[in-house]
C-alpha positions as CSV (number, residue, x, y, z in Angstrom):
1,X,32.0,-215.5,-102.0
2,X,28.5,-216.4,-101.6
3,X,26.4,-215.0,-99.0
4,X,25.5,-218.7,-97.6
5,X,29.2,-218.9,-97.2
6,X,30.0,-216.0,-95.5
7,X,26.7,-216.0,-92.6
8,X,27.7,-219.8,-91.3
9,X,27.5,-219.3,-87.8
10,X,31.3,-219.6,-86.0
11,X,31.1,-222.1,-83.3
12,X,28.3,-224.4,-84.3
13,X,28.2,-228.2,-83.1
14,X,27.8,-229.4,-86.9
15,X,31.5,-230.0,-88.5
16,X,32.2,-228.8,-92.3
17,X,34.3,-232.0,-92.6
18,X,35.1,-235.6,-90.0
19,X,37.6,-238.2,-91.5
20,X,36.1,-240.7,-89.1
21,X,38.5,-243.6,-88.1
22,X,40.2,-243.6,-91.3
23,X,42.9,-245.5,-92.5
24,X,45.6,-245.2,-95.1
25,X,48.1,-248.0,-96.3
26,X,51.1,-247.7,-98.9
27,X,51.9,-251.2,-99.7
28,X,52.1,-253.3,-96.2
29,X,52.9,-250.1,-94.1
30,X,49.7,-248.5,-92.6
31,X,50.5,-244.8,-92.2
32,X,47.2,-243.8,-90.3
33,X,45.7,-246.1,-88.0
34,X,42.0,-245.0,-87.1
35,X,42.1,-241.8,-86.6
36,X,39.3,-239.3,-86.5
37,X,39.6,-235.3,-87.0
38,X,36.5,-232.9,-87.1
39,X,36.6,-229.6,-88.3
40,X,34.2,-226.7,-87.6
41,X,32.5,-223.6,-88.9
42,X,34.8,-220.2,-87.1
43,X,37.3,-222.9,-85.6
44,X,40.8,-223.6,-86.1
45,X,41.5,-227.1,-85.6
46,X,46.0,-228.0,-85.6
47,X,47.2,-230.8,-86.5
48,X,50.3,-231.6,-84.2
49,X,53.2,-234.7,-84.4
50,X,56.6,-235.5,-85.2
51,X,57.8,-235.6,-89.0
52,X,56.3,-238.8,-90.3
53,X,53.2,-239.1,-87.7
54,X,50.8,-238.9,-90.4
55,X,49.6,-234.9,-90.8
56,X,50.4,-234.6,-94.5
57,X,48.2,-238.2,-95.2
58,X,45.0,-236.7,-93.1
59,X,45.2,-233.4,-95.1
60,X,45.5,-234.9,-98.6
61,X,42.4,-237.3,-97.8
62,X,40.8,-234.0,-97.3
63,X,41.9,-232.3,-100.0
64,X,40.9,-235.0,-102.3
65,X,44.5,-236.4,-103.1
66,X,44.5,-239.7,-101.3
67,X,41.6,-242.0,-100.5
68,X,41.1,-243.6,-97.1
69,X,41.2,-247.4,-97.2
70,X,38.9,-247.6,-94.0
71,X,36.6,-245.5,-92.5
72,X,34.6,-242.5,-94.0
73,X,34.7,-239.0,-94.6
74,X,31.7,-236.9,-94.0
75,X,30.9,-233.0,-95.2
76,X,28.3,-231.6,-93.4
77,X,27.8,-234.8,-91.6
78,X,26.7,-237.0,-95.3
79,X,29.2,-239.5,-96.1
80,X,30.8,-238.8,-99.2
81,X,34.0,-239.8,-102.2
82,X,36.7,-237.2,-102.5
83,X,38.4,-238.9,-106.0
84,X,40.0,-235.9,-106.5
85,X,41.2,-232.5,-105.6
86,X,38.7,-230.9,-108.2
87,X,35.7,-232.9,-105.9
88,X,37.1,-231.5,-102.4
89,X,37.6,-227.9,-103.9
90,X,33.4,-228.4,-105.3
91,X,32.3,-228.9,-101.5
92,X,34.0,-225.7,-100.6
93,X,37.8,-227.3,-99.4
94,X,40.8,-225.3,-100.4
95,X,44.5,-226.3,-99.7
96,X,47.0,-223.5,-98.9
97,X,50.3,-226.0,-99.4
98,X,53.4,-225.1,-98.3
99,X,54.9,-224.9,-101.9
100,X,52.3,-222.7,-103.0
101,X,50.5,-223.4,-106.3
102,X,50.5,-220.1,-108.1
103,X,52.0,-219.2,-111.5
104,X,55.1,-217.0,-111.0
105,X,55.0,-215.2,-114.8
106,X,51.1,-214.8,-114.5
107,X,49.5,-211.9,-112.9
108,X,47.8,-212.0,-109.3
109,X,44.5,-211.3,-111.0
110,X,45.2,-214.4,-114.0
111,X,46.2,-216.7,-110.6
112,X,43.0,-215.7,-108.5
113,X,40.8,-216.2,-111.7
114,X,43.0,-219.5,-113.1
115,X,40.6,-221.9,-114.7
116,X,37.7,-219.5,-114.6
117,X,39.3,-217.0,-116.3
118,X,35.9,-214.3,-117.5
119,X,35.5,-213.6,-121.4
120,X,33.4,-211.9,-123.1
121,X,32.6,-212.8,-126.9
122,X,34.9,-215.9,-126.5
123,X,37.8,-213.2,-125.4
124,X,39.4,-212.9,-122.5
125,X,37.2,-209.9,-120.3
126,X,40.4,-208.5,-117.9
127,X,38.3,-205.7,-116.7
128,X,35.9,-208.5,-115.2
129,X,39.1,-210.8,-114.1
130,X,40.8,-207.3,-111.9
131,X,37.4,-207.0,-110.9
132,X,37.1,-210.6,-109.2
133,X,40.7,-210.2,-108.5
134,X,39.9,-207.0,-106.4
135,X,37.1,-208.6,-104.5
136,X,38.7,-211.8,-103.6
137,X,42.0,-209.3,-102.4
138,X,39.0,-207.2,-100.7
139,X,37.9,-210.3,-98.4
140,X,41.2,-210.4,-96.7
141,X,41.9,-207.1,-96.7
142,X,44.8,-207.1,-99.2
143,X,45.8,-204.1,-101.5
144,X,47.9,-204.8,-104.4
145,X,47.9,-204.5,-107.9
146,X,46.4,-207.2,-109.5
147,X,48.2,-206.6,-112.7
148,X,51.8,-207.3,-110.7
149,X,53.3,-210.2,-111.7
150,X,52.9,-212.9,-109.0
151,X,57.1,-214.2,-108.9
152,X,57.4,-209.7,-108.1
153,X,55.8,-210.9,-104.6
154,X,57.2,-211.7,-101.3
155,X,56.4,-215.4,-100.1
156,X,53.7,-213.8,-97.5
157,X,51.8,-212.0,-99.8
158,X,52.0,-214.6,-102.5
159,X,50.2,-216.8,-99.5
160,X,47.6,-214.3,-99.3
161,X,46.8,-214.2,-102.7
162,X,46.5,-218.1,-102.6
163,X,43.8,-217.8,-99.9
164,X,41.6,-215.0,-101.8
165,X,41.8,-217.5,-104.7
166,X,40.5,-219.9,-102.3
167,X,37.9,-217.6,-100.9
168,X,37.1,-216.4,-104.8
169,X,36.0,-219.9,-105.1
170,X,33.4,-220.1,-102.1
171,X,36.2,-222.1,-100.0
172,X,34.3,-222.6,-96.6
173,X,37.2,-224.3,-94.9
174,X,40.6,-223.5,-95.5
175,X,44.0,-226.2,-95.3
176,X,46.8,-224.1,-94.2
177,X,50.2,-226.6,-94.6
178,X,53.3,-224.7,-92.5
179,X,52.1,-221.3,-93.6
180,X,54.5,-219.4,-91.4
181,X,58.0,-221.5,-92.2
182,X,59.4,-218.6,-94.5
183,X,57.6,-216.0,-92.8
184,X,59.0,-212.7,-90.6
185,X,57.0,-212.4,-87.4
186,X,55.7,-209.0,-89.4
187,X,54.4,-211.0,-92.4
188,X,53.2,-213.9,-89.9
189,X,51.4,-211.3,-87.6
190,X,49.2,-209.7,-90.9
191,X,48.9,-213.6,-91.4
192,X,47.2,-214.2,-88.3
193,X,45.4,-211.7,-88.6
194,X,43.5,-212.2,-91.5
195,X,43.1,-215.8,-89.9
196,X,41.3,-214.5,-87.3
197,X,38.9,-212.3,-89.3
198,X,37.9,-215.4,-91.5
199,X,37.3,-217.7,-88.1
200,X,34.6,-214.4,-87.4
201,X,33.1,-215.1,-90.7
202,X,32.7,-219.4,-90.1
203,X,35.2,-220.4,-91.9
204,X,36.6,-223.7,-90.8
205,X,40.4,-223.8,-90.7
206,X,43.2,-226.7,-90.5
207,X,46.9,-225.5,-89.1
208,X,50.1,-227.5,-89.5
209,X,52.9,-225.8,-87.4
210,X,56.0,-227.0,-86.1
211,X,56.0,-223.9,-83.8
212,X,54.6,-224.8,-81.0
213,X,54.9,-220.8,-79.4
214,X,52.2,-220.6,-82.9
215,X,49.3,-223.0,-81.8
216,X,48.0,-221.2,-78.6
217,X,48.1,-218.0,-80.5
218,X,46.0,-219.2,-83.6
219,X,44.6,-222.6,-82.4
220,X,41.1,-223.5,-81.0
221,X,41.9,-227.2,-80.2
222,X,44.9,-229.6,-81.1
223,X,44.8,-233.2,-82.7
224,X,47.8,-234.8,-81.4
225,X,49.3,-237.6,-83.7
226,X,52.0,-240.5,-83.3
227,X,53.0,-242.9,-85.4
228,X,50.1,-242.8,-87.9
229,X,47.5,-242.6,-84.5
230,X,44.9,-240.6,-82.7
231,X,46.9,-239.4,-79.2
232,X,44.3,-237.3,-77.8
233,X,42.9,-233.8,-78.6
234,X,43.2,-230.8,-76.2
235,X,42.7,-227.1,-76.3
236,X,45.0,-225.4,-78.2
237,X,46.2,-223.1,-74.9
238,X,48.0,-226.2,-73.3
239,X,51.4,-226.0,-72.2
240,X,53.7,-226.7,-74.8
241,X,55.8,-229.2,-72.3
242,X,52.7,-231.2,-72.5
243,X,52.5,-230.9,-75.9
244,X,55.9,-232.1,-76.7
245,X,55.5,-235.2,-74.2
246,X,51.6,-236.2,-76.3
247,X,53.9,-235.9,-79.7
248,X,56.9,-238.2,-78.6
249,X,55.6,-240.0,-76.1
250,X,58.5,-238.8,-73.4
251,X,59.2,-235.6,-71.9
252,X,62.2,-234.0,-73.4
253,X,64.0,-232.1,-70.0
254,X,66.3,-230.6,-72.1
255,X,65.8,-229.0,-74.7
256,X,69.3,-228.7,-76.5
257,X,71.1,-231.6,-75.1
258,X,74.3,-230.5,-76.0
259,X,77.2,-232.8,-74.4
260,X,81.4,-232.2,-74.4
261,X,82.7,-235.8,-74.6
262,X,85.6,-235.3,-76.7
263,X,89.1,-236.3,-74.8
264,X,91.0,-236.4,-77.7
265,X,94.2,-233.9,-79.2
266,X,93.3,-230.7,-79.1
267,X,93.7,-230.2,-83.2
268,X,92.4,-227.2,-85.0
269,X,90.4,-228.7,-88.1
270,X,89.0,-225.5,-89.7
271,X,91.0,-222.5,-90.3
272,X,89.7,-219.9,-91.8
273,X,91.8,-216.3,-93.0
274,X,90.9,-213.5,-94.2
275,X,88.1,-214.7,-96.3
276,X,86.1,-211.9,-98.5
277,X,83.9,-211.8,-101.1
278,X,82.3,-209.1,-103.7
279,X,79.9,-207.3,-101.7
280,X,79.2,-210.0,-98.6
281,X,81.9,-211.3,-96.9
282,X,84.5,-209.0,-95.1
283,X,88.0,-210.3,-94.2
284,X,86.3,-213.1,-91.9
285,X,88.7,-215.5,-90.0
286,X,88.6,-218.6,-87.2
287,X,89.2,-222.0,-86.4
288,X,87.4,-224.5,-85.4
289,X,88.7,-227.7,-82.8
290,X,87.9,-230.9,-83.0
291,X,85.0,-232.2,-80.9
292,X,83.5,-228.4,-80.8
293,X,80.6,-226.7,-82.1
294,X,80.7,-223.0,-83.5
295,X,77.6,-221.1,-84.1
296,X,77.5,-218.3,-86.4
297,X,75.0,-216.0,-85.3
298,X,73.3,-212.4,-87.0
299,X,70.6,-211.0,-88.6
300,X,69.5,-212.1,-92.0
301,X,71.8,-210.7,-94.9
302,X,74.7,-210.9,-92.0
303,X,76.9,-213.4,-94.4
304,X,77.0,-216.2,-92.4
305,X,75.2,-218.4,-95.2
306,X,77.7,-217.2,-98.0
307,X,80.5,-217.5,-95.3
308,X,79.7,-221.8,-95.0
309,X,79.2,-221.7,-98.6
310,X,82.7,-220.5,-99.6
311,X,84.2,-222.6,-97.2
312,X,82.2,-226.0,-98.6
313,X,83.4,-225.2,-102.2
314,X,80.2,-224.1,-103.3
315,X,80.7,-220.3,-103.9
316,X,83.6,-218.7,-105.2
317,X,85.8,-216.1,-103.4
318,X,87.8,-213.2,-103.4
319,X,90.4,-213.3,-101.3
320,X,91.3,-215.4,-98.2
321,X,91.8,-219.1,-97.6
322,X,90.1,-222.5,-95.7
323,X,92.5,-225.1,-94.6
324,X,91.4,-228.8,-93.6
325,X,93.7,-230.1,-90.9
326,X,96.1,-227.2,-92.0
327,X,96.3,-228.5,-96.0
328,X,94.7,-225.3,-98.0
329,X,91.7,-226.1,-100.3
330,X,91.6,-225.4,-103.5
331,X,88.7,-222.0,-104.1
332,X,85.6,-223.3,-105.4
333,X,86.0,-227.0,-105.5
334,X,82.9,-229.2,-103.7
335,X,84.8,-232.0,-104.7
336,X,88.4,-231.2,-103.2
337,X,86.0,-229.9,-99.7
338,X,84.6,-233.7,-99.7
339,X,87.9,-235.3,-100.0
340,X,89.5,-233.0,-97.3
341,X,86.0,-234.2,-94.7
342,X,84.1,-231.3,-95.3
343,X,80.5,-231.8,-95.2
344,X,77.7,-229.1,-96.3
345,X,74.4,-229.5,-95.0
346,X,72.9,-226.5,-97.0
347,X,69.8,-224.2,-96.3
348,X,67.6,-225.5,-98.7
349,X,67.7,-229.3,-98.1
350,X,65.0,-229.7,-100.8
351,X,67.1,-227.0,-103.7
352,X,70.3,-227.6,-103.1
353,X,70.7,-231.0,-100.6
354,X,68.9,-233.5,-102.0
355,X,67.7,-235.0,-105.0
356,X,64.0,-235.1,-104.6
357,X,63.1,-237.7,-107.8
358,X,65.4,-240.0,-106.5
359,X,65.4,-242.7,-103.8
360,X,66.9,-242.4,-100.3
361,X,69.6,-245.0,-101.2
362,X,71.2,-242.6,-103.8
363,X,70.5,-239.9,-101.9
364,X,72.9,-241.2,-99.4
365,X,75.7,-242.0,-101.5
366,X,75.8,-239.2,-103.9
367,X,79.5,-237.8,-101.8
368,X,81.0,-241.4,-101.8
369,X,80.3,-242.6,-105.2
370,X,83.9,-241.8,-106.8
371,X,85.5,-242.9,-103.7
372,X,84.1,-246.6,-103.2
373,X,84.5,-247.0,-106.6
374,X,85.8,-250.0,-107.8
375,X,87.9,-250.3,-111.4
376,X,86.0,-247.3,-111.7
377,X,82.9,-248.6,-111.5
378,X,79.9,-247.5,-108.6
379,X,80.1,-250.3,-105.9
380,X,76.4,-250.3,-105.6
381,X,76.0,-253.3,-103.1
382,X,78.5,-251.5,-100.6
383,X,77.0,-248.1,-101.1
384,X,73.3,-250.1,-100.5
385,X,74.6,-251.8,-97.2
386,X,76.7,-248.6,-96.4
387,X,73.4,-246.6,-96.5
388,X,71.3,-249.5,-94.8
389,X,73.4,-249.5,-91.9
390,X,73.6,-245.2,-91.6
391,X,69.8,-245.2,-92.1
392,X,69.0,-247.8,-89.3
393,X,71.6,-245.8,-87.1
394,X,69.4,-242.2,-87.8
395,X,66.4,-243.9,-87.5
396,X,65.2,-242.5,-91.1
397,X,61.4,-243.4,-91.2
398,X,61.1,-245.0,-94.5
399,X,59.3,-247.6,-96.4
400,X,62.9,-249.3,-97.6
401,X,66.1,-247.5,-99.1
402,X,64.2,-247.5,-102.7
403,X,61.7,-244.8,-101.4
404,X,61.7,-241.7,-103.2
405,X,63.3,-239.0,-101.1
406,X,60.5,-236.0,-101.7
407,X,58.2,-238.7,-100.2
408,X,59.8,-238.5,-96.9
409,X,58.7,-236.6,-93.9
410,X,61.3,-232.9,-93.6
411,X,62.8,-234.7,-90.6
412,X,63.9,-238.0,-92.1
413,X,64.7,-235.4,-95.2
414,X,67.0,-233.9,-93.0
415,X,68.5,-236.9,-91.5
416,X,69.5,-238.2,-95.3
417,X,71.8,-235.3,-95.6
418,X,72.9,-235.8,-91.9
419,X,74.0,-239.7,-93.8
420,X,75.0,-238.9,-96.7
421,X,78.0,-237.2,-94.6
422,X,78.5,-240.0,-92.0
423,X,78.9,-242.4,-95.0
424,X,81.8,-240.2,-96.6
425,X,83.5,-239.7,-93.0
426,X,82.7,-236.0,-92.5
427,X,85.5,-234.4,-90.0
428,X,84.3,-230.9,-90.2
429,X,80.1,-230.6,-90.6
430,X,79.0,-227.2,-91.8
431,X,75.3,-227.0,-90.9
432,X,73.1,-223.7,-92.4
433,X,69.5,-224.1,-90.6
434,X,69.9,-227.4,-89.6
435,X,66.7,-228.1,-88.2
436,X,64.4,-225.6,-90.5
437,X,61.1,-227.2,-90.8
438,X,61.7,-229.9,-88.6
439,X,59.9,-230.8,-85.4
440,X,60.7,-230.5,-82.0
441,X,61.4,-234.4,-81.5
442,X,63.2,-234.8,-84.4
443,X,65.4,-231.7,-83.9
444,X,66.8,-233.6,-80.6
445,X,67.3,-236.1,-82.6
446,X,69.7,-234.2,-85.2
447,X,71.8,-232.6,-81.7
448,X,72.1,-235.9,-80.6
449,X,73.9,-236.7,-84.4
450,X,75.5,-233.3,-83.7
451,X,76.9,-234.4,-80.3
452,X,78.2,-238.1,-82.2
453,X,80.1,-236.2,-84.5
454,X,81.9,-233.9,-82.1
455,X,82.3,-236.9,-79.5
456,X,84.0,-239.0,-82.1
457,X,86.6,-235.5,-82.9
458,X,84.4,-234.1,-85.6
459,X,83.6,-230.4,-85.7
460,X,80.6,-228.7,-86.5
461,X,80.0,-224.8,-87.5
462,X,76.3,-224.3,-87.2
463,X,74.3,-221.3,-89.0
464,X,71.0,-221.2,-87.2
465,X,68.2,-218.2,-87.2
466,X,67.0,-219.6,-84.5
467,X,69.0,-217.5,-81.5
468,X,67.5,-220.3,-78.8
469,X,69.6,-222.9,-80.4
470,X,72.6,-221.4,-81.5
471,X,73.2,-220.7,-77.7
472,X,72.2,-223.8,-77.0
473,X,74.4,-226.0,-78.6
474,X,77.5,-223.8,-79.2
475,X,80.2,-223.7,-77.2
476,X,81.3,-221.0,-78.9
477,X,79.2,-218.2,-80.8
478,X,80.7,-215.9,-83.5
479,X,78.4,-213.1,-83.9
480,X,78.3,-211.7,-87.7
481,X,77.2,-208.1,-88.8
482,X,77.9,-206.2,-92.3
483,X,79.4,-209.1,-93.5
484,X,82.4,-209.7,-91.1
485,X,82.8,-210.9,-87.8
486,X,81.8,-208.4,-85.1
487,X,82.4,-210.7,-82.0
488,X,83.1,-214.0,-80.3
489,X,81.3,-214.9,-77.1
490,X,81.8,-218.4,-75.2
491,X,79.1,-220.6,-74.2
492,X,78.8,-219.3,-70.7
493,X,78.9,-215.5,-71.7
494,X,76.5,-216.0,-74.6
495,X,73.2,-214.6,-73.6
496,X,70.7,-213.3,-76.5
497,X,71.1,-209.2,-75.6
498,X,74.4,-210.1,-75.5
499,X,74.2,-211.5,-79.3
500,X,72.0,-209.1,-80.3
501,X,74.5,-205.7,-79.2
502,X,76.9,-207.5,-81.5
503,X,74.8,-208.1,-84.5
504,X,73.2,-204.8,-85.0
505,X,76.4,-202.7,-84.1
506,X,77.3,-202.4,-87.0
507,X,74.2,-202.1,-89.0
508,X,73.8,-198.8,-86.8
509,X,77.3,-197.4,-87.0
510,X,76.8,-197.9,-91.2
511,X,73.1,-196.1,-90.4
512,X,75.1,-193.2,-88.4
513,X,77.9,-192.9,-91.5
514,X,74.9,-192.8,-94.0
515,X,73.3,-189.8,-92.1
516,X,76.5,-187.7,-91.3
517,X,76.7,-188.0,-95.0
518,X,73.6,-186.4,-95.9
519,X,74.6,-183.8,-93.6
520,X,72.3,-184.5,-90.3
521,X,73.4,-184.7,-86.8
């Protein structure tokens, strides 16, 4: 990094970048309405809002990927074009995105050095590419070995390495898209901390968080957005009940509104026995009743992810079996799960739950397109309407039905799986991180589905790494550790200690056996 770049003075009252009332249209839906951001020299500036307020338009007119259709931007208060990403990156703007744009089979020091790479009589120099390598590592204070392969790294680190490329290339103001959604609170402690030692050097920072427990730690002020507008802007310390109220435009008194409406029989529709794995899974067994909610709670590695996907169909299993309204299903069969009303909202919405190329009409029907078939052919005007009417009913923020999925906001993302399983009748709703990456009004939003489903005698079984919500919404919690089911707790004896004695009891007990092996006391 240049020395220029590195003695801008934190804090002064010139911005690196405004977007001054700009405005962005897609066809004849305006997405941002006049809205006007600065960012400063040693200042970290957050973007809040819902899913679908705007945040990811305002960063890619910074970043060079969209161009306003009113208003200006200005660098260094001079009213310039951004036409590309290659002429924000020139002025000294770098993007961290959330899906990280480094080369898994390539080295760290080939990433930090891509499209620069040194040579020396017209071959590649790799002495002088590990030593920029080591210097751009140095600036954050990262030590690794450039020669590792990038894909060898944990997400955190390969975030790091992405910002000493940034800083290799004399970024003065850094974009930082959800940089702690797959993070530890370890990893996002060493990531804050290397945030705050570039804010001492003047460089200008963006944040995107949906953790609002984030912004007061790492924030100077907040942009609040609705809707595609400017809300107001207030210091990054305020209390995050106000916060919630500026992004939705209510106050949300409860948190997790979690309602028992159900009147109905009281029918088991899950029952799980003895179900075991290779390795993971442990003997694991319980029903579920209509018009309840179970959360499976635990620490990561607990099983509870390969525990919903054996019962949906998707992973095979050893031993054990998973009835549907007391008819067994078949082991590793998604399709004979869908027929019996299971529905699998899976952990990776973007992997494994949607199909990202395609639109949010398809998306919908994917479970019900063998079963509304007619003559055997795809009834596409009733799986239209049918996914018309479920998408009105969610309230999925869309253009129209022919939008591309991956367009859509991780909230309205979220709420297309939530349809797809409406559409094919879902009885029994298996949710792993149902509201990862989503904000806080549209998580509320996906309880409220969660309390329609159980209301109308649906059941849910919720996997959630968020502690807060499983107790929350369950009325009953199932506690995994090692694999199998250490203990049950209702809704009014859940507490977290209480969750917490459960899931590590066992991870010390196997800790205890380990050391009585290798002979200490």
């Amino acid at each position: 990094m240049s020395d220029s770049t590195m003695s801008d003075n934190p804090g002064t009252d010139n911005p690196i970048l405004t977007l001054d009332n700009v405005i962005k249209s897609f066809g004849p839906v305006t997405v941002i309405k006049g809205v006007t951001v600065n960012v400063y020299p040693g200042k970290v500036q957050v973007l809040l809002g819902e899913n679908g307020a705007g945040k990811s338009t305002l960063i890619k007119m910074m970043a060079g990927v969209y161009q306003p259709d009113g208003g200006r931007i200005l660098v260094d208060g001079k009213e310039v074009r951004l036409p590309d990403t290659n002429a924000s990156e020139a002025l000294g703007i770098a993007t961290i995105h959330q899906e990280l744009n480094l080369v898994g089979s390539m080295t760290v020091a080939e990433n930090i050095t891509m499209g620069r790479i040194p040579r020396r009589f017209g071959l590649v120099d790799r002495k002088k590419m590990r030593e920029v390598a080591r210097e751009a590592l140095a600036m954050i204070g990262l030590d690794i070995d450039v020669d590792h392969k990038v894909a060898e790294l944990g997400i955190a680190r390969q975030q790091l390495v992405e910002i000493a490329k940034a800083l290799s290339l004399d970024a003065r103001m850094l974009i930082l898209d959800e940089p702690t959604a797959a993070l530890t609170k370890r990893e996002i402690a060493a990531l804050f901390s290397v945030v705050e030692d570039l804010r001492e050097r003047g460089v200008g920072m963006v944040f995107i968080s949906h953790h609002l427990d984030e912004i007061a730690a790492i924030g100077d002020s907040v942009s609040v957005l609705r809707d595609g507008e400017f809300v107001a802007e207030v210091p990054a310390d305020t209390h995050e009940d106000e916060l919630v109220r500026l992004m939705v435009g209510r106050s949300i008194e409860q948190q997790f509104p979690r309602r028992r409406e159900y009147d109905g029989p009281d029918a088991t529709l899950l029952e799980v026995n003895g179900l075991s794995t290779k390795g993971t899974i442990n003997n694991v067994s319980f029903t579920v009743k209509a018009g309840e909610i179970v959360g499976l709670a635990g620490l990561v590695g607990a099983g509870r992810t390969e525990v919903i996907r054996a019962i949906a169909g998707v992973d095979p299993y050893a031993s054990g079996s998973v009835r549907v309204r007391g008819k067994e299903l078949p082991k590793s069969s998604i399709g004979a799960a869908i027929r019996a009303g299971v529905g699998h909202v899976p952990e990776d919405r973007k992997a494994h739950g949607l199909v990202l190329g395609a639109p949010v009409n398809e998306n919908i029907g994917y479970a019900t397109l063998s079963t509304t078939a007619k003559s055997g052919l795809v009834d596409r005007a009733g799986q239209r309407k049918r996914a018309e009417d479920v998408a009105d009913k969610l309230r999925i923020r869309m253009h129209n039905l022919d939008q591309v999925v991956g367009s859509l906001s991780g909230g309205n993302q979220q709420k297309t799986v939530f349809a797809r399983w409406i559409v094919a009748n879902s009885s029994v709703l298996l949710l792993d991180e149902p509201t990862r990456g989503v904000d806080v009004g549209a998580k509320v939003e996906i309880y409220e589905l969660m309390n329609a489903i159980t209301a109308a005698g649906g059941a849910v079984v919720m996997v959630s790494s968020e502690l807060p919500e499983v107790l929350g919404m369950s009325d009953r919690v199932l506690v995994m550790s090692g694999g199998h089911i250490s203990g049950e707790l209702n809704a009014d004896d859940a507490t977290q200690d209480a969750v917490m004695s459960l899931a590590v009891r066992d991870v010390q007990r196997d800790l205890e056996d380990k050391l009585m092996e290798d002979g200490h006391e």
